[in-house]
C-alpha distance (Angstrom), angle and dihedral (degrees) to the residues before:
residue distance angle dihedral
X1 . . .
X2 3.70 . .
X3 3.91 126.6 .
X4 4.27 104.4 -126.1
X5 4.21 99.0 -99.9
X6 3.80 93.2 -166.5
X7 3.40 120.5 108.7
X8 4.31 133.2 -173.6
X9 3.66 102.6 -126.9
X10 4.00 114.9 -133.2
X11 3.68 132.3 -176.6
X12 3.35 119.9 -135.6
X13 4.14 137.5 -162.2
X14 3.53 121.8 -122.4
X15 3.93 94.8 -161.1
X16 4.00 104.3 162.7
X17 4.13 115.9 168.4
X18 4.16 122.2 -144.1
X19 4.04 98.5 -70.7
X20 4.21 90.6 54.5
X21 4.09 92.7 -98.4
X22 3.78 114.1 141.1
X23 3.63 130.1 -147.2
X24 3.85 128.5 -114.0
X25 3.95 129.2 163.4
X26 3.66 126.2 -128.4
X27 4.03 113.4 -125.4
X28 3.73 121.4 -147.3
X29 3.58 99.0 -93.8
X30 3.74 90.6 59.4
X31 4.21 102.5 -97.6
X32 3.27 120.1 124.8
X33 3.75 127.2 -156.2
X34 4.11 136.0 153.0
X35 3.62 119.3 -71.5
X36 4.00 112.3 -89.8
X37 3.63 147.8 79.1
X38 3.65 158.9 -158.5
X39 3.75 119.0 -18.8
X40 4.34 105.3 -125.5
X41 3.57 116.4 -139.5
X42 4.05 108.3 -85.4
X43 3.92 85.0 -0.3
X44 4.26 105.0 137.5
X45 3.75 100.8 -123.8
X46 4.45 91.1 -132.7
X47 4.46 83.1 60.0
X48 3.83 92.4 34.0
X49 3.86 91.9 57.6
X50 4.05 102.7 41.9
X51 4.19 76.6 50.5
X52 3.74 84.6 61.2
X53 3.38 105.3 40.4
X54 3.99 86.9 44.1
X55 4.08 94.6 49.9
X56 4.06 92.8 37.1
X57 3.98 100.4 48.5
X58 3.88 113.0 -2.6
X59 4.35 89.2 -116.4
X60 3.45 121.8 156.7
X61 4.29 108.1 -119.4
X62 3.42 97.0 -137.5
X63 3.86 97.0 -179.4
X64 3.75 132.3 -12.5
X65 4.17 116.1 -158.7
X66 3.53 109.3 -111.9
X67 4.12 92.0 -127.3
X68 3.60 127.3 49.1
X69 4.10 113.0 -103.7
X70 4.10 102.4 -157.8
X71 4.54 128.9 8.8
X72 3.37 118.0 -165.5
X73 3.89 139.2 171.9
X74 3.87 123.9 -149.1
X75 3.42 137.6 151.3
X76 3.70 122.5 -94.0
X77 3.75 115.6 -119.4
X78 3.74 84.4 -116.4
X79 4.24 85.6 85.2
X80 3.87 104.7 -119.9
X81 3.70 102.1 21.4
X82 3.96 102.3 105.0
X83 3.89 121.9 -160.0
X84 3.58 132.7 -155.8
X85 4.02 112.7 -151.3
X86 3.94 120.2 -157.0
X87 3.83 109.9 -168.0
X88 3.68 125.2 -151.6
X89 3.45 132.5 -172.7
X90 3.96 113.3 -118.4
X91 3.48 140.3 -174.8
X92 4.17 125.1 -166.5
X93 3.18 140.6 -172.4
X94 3.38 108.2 -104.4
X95 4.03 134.3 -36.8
X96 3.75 96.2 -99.7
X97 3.43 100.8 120.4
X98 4.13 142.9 156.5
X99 4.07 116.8 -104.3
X100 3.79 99.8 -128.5
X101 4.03 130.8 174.9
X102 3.96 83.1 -88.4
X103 3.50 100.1 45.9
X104 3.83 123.3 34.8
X105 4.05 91.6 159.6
X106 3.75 144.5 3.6
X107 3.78 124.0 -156.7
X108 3.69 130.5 151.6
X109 4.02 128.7 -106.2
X110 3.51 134.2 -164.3
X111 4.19 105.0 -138.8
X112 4.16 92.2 -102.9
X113 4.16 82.8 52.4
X114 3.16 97.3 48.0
X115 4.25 97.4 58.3
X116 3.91 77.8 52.2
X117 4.00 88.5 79.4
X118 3.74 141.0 47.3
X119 3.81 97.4 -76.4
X120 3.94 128.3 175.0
X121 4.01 115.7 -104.3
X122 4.04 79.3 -113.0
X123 3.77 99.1 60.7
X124 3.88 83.0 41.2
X125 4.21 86.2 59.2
X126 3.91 82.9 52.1
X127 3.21 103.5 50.6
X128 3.92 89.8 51.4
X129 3.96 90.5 57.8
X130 4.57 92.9 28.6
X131 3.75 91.3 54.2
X132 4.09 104.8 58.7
X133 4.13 86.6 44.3
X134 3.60 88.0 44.9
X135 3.45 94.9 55.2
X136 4.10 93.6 45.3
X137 3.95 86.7 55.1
């Protein structure tokens, strides 16, 4: 029998501050994981993930690189529902932003931080491909 090969596209923000730390948002039940989200059909994936950012925490997208930095595949923790994560660097404004049902905090994590809290298995995928580059920069 064949594994499920479809995958829900998200976007997702690479926001790092000046010591190399990236940003992720805490969700009510406690998970964190970076800002972004799902990918909608015909949606361009630079408009898709300011809409995200915008609806989850009110930020100000500031600039967006015009490649992605990091793809990844995990599954969701919904067991059989696979995801396919596109990361993209980002820059705001500033880190004044609007609690929302998707985002109750934001704080930044350094990749051996990060496994310290209740993380999603796709932040867990990043971290296995963030940390070695990290590292090298």
């Amino acid at each position: 029998m064949n594994e499920p090969c479809f995958y829900r596209i998200s976007v997702k923000a690479l926001i790092l501050n000046e010591q190399g730390r990236f940003l992720m948002a805490r969700e009510p039940d406690g998970t964190w994981d970076l800002l972004g989200g799902g990918l909608d059909h015909q949606e361009d994936p630079i408009a898709a993930l300011k809409r995200e950012i915008t609806e989850e925490t009110g930020l100000v997208v500031t600039h967006v690189s015009s490649a992605p930095q990091y793809f990844v595949t995990a599954e969701r923790a919904e067991r059989g529902i696979f995801i396919a994560n596109v990361f993209y660097e980002v820059r705001v404004q500033d880190l004044s932003f609007t609690p929302s049902d998707e985002c109750e905090e934001l704080r930044f994590f350094t990749a051996h931080e990060a496994r310290g809290v209740k993380i999603l298995p796709n932040v867990a995928k990043f971290l296995e491909v963030y940390e070695p580059n990290a590292r090298q920069g």
